[in-house]
Legacy VTK file of the C-alpha trace (Angstrom):
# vtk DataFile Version 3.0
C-alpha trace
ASCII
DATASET POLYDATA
POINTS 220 float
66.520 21.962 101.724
66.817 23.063 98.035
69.242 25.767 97.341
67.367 28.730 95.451
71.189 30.217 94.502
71.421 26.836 92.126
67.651 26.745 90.200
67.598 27.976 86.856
66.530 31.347 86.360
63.326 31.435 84.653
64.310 32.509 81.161
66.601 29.269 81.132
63.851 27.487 81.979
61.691 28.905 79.759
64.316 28.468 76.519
64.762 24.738 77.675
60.828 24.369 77.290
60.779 25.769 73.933
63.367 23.436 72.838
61.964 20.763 74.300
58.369 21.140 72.532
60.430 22.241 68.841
62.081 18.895 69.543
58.565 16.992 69.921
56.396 18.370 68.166
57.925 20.138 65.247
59.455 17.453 63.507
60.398 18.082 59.970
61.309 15.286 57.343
64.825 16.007 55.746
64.753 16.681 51.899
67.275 14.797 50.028
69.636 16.636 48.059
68.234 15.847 44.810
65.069 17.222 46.096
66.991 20.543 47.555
68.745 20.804 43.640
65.415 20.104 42.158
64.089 23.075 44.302
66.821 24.870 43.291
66.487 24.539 39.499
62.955 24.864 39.180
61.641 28.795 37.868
59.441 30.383 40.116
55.983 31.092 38.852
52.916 32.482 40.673
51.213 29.248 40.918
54.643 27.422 42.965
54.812 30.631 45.122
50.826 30.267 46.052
51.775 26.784 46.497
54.442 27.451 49.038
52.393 30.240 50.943
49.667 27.131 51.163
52.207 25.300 52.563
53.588 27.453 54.688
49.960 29.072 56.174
49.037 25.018 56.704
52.293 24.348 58.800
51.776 27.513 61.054
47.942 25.846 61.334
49.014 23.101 62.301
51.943 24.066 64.806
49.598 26.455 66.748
46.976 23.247 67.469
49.817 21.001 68.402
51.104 24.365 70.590
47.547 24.827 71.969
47.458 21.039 72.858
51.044 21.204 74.433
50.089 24.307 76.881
46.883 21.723 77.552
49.085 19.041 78.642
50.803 21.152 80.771
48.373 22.700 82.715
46.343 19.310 83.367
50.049 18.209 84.595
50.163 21.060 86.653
46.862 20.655 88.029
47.019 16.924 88.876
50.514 18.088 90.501
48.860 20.349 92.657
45.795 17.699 93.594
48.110 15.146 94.631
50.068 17.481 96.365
47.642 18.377 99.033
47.691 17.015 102.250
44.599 17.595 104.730
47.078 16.291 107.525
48.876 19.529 107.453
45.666 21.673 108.591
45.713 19.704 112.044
45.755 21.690 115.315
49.493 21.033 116.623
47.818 20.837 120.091
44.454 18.436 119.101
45.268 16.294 116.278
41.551 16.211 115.451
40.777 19.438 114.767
41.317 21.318 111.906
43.226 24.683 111.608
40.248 26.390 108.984
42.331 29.568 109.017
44.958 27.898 106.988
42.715 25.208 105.521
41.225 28.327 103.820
44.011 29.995 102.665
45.227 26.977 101.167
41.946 26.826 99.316
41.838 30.442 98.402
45.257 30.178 96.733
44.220 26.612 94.992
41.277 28.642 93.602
43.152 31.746 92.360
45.264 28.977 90.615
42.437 28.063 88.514
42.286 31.520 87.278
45.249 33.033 87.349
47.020 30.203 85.608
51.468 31.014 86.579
52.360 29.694 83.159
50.362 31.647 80.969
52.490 34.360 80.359
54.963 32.076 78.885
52.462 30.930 76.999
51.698 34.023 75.084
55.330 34.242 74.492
55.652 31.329 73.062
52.840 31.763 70.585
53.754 35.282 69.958
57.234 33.684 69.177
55.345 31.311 66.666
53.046 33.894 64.848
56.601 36.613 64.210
58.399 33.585 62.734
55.212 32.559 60.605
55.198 36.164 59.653
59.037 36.422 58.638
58.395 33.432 56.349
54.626 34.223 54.955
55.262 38.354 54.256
58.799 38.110 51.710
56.708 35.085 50.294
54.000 37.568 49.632
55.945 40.290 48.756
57.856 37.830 46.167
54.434 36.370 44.729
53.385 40.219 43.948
56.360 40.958 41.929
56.364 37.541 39.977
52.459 38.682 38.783
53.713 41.957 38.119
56.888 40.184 35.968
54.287 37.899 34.314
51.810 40.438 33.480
54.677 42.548 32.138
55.666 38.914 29.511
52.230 38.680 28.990
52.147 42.051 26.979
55.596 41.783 25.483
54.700 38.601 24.184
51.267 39.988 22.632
53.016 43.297 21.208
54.631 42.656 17.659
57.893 42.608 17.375
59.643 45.962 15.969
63.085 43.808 14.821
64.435 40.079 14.387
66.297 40.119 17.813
62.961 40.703 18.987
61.105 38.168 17.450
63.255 35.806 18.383
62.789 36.649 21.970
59.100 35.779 21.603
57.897 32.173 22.591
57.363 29.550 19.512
53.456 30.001 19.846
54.091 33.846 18.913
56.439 33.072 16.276
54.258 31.164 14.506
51.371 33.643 14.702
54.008 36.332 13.762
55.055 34.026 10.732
51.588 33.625 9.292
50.907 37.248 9.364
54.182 37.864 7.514
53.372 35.294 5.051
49.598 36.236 4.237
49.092 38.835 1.310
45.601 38.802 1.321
44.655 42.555 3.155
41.247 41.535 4.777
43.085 38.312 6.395
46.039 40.623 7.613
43.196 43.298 8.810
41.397 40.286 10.808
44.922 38.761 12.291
45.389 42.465 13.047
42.372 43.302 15.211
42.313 39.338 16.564
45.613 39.869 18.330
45.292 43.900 18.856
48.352 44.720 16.590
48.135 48.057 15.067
49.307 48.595 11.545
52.432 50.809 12.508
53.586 48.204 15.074
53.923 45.911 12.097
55.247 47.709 9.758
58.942 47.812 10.520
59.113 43.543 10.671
56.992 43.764 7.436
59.319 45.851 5.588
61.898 43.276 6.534
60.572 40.470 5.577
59.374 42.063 2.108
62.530 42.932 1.720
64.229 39.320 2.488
61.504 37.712 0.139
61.913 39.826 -2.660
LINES 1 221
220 0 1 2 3 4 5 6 7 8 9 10 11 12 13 14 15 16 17 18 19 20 21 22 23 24 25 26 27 28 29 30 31 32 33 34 35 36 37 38 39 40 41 42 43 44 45 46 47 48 49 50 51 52 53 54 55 56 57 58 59 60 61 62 63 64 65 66 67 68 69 70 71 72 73 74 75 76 77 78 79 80 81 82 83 84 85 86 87 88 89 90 91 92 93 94 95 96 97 98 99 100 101 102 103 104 105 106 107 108 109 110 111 112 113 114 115 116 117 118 119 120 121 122 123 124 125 126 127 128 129 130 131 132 133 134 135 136 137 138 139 140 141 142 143 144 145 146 147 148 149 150 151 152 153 154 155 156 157 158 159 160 161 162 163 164 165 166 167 168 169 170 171 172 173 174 175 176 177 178 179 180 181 182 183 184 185 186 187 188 189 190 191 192 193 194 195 196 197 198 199 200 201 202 203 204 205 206 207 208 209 210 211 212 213 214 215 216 217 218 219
């Protein structure tokens, strides 16, 4: 006789499953630890963040199919349980070993049928996959969040790199490509070149003019 004080509760069950199928089917290969430092050290741009939501919207693809297949396997276990389970001997009259008691031959059949429908396990199944989507959406929404501020940063370098510079701290802070541009302007004294540099790169003349003074002044 089984003693119903010692099962499991349900919940244990239910965690032991989980960890069971995390164990199977979520295997993850180990980074080394140059590949962790490597991680570490590299800048953050908005092309490695879309990268890493790719990555990350893949995985969560791919563990809901291999959760969808798992809940599969389980229910075709069930079922094949529950076939090999049933015994016609058991609906025989106790009085005339011939006949059959339909009564509970029926019942039986009733509640075999309502399995089919009413399947016990798939309330536990929604929990587990609501379990899956919340920690897909811990990982995807800061990753979101993150990728919107780095276009907002790079947007906001974008136009500090194409304003002039207003002082030599600042044109030193400008990227080598700049500098050069910045250079050549300096350097030209012809006033239609400096006009065309001017409207190429949308400089106005009184954003220039403080650097310009400058660098008349060093030259001179």
């Amino acid at each position: 006789m089984l003693d119903h004080e010692k099962e499991p509760p349900s919940a244990a069950l239910d965690a032991y499953r989980i960890a069971q199928y995390v164990l199977t089917h979520k295997k993850r290969p180990m980074p080394t630890l140059k590949q962790m430092q490597e991680e570490l050290m590299q800048a953050d741009t908005t092309e490695t963040i879309r990268k890493r939501i790719r990555d990350v919207e893949a995985q969560h693809m791919l563990d809901m199919d291999q959760m969808d297949k798992s809940h599969a396997e389980e229910y075709l276990q069930n079922a094949h349980e529950m076939y090999v389970c049933l015994d016609e001997f058991q609906y025989r009259r106790k009085d005339n070993g011939d006949n059959i008691d339909e009564e509970s031959r029926g019942n039986m059949e009733k509640y075999y049928a309502g399995s089919r429908h009413c399947i016990p396990q798939e309330a536990r199944w929604e929990v587990e996959m609501k379990h899956l989507r919340d920690a897909h959406l811990a990982l995807i929404y800061p990753l979101r969040r993150e990728l919107e501020e780095q276009e907002r940063r790079e947007v906001e370098e974008r136009e500090r790199q194409k304003a002039f510079p207003r002082s030599i701290a600042d044109y030193y802070s400008k990227s080598e490509q700049v500098q050069l541009r910045i250079a050549r302007f300096l350097f030209v004294t012809d006033e239609i070149r400096k006009e065309k540099m001017l409207t190429e790169f949308g400089w106005a003349s009184r954003q220039v003019k403080p650097l310009q003074e400058i660098y008349n002044k060093d030259v001179s």
